[in-house]
Backbone as JSON, one array per atom type, in Angstrom:
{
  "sequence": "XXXXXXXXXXXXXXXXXXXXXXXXXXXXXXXXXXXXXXXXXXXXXXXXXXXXXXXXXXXXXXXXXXXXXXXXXXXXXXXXXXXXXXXXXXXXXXXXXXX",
  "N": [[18.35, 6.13, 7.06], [19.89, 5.2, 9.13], [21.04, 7.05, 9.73], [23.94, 7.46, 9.34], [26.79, 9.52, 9.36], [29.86, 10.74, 6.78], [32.04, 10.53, 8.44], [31.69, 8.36, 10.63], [31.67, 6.38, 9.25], [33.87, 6.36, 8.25], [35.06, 5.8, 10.73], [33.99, 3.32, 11.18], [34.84, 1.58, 8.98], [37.33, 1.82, 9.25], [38.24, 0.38, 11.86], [36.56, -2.48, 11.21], [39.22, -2.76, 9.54], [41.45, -2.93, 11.0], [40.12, -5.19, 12.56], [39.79, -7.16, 10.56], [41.9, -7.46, 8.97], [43.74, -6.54, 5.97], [43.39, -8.22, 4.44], [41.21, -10.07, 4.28], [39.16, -8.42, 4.47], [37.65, -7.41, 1.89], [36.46, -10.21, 1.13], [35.1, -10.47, 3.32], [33.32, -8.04, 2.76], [32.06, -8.99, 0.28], [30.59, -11.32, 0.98], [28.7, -9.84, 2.7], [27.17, -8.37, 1.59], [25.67, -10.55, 0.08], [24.47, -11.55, 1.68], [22.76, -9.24, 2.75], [21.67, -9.29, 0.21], [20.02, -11.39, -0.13], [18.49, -11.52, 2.3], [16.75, -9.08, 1.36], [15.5, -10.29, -0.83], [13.91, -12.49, 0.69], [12.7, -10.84, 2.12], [10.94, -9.7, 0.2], [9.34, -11.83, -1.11], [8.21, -12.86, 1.27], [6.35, -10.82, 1.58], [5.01, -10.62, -1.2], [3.23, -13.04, -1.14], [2.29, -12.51, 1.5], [0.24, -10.89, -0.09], [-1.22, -12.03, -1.97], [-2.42, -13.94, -0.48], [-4.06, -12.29, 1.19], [-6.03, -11.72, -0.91], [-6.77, -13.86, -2.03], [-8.37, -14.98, 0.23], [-9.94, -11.95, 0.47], [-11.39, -12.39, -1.9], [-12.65, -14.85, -1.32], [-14.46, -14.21, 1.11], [-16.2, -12.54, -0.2], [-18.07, -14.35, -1.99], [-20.34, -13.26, -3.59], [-19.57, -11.08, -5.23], [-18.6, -9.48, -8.42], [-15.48, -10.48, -10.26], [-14.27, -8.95, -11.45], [-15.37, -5.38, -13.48], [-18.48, -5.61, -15.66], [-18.41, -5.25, -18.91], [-20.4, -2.56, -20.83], [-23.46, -3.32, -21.71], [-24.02, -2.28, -25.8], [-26.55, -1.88, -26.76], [-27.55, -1.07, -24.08], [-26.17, 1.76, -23.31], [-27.15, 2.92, -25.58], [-27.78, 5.86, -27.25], [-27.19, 7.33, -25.19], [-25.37, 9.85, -24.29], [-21.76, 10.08, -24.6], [-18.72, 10.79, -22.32], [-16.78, 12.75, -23.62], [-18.86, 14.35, -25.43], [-20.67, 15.49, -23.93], [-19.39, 17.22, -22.21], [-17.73, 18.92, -24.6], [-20.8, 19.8, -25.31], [-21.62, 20.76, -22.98], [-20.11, 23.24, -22.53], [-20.48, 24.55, -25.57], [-22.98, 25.11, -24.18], [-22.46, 26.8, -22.23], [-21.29, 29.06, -23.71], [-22.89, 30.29, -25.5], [-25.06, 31.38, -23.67], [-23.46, 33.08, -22.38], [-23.3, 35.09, -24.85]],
  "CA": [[17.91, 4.97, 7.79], [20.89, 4.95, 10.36], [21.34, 8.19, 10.18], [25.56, 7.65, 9.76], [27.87, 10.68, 8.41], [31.23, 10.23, 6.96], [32.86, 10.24, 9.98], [30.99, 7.37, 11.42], [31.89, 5.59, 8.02], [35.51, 6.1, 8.09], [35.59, 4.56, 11.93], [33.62, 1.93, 11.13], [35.52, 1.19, 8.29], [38.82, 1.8, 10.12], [37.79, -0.67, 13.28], [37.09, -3.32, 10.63], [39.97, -3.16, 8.98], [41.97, -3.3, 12.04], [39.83, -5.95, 13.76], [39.81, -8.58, 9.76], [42.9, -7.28, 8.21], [43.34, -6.32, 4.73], [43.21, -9.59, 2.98], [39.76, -10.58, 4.37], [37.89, -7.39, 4.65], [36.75, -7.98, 0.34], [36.01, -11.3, 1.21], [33.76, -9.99, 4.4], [32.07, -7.44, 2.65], [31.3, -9.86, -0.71], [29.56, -11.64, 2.25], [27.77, -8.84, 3.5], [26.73, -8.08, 0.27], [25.37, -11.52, -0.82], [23.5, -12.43, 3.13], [21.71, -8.26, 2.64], [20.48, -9.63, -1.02], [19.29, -12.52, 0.1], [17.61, -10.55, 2.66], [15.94, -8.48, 0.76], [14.97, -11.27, -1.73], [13.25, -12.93, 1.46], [11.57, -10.2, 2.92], [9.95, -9.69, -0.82], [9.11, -12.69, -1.41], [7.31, -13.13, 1.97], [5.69, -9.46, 1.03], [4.03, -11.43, -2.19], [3.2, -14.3, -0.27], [0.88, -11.6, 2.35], [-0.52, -10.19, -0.38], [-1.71, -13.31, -2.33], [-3.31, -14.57, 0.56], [-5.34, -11.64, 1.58], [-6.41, -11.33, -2.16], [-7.74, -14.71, -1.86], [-9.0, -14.19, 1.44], [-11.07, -11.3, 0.25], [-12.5, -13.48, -2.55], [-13.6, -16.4, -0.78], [-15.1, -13.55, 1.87], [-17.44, -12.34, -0.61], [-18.13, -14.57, -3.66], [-21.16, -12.87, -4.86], [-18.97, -10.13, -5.74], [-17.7, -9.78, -9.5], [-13.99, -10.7, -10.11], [-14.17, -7.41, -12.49], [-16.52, -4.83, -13.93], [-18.83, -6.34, -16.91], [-18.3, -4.47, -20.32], [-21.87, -2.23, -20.82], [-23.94, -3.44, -23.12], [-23.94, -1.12, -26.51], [-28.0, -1.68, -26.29], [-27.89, -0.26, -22.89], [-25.57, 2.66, -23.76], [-27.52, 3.83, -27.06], [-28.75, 7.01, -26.83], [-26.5, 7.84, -23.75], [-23.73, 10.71, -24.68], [-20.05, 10.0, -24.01], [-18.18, 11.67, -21.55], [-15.91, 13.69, -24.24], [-19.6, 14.69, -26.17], [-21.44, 15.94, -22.9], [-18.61, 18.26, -22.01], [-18.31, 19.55, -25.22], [-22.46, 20.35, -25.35], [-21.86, 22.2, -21.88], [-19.11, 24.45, -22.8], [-21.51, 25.26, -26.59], [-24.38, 25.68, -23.7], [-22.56, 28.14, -21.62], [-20.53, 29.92, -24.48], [-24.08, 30.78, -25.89], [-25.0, 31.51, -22.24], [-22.34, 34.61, -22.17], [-22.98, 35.95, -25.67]],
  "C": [[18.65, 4.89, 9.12], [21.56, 6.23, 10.98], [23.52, 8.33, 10.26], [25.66, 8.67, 8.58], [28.88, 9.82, 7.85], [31.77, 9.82, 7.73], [33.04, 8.8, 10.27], [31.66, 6.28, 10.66], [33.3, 4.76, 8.11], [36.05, 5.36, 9.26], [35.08, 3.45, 11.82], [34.71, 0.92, 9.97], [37.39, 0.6, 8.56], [39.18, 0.21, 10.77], [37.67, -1.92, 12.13], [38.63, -3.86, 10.22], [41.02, -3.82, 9.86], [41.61, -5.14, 12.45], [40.3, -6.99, 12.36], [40.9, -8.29, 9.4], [42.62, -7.11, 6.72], [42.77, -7.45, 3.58], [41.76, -10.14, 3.16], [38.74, -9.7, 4.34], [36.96, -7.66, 3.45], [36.12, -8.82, 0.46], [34.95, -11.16, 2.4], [32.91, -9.14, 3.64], [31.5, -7.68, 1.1], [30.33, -10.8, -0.01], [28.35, -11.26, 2.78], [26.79, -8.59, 2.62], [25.61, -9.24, 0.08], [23.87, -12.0, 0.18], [22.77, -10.98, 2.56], [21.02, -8.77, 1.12], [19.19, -10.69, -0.63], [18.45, -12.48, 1.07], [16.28, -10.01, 2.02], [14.89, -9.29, -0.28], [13.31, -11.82, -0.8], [12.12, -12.52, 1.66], [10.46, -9.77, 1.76], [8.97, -10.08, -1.35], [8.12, -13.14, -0.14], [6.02, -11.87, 1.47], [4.29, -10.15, -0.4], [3.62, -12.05, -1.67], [1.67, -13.46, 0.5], [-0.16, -11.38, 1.42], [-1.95, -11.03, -1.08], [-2.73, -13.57, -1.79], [-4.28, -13.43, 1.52], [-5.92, -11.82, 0.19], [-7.38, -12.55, -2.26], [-8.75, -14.64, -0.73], [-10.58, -12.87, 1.31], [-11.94, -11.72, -1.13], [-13.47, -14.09, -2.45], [-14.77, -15.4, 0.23], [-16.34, -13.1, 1.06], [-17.4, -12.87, -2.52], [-19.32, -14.32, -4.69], [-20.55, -11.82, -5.95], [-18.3, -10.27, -6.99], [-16.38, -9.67, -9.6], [-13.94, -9.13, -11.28], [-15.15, -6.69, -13.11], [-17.05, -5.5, -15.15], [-18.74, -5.02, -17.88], [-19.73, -3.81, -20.28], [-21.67, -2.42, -22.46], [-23.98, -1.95, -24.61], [-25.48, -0.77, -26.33], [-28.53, -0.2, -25.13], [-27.69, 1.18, -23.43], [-26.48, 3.32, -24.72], [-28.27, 4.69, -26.68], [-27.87, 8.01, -25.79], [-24.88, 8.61, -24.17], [-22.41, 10.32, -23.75], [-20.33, 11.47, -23.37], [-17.5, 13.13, -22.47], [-17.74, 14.3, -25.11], [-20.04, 15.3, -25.11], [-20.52, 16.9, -22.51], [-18.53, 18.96, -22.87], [-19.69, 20.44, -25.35], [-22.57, 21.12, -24.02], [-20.75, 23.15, -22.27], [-19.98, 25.24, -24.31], [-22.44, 25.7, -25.43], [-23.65, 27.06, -23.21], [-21.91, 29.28, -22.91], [-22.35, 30.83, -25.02], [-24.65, 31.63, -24.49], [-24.56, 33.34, -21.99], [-22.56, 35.6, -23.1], [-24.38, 36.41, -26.03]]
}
């Protein structure tokens, strides 16, 4: 993301320590720690928030549209080979086919 080495690490780390001293640095970077969660929490939480609201958004945009596929009738279906039966019956067609 920032692209830092060690190096970079150990001066940054350094330069802190220098600039808070030892007794506050823990207490700065339990800080640092707590404001990047709460961050991240945020930017999540707006993230749901977007998504929500297109989701409705493309709802209300078209409400003839079904909220999910309907189950097929068995009626309909009867007669009509599954997927796993129709593959089968072409692999018997071509095996016959070859011999």
């Amino acid at each position: 993301m920032f692209d830092l080495g060690i190096q970079e690490l150990l001066v940054i780390f350094v330069v802190a320590l220098l600039v808070f001293g030892p007794k506050r640095l823990p207490e700065l970077g339990r800080s640092l720690g707590k404001g990047l969660a709460e961050l991240k929490k945020a930017v999540q939480d707006v993230k749901e928030q977007m998504h929500t609201e297109l989701e409705e958004e493309k709802r209300a945009a078209a409400p003839d549209a079904p909220k999910s596929l309907p189950e097929p009738d068995a009626a309909k279906t009867e007669g009509v080979p599954k997927e796993a039966d129709r593959d089968d019956r072409e692999k018997t067609e071509k095996g016959d086919r070859t011999g």
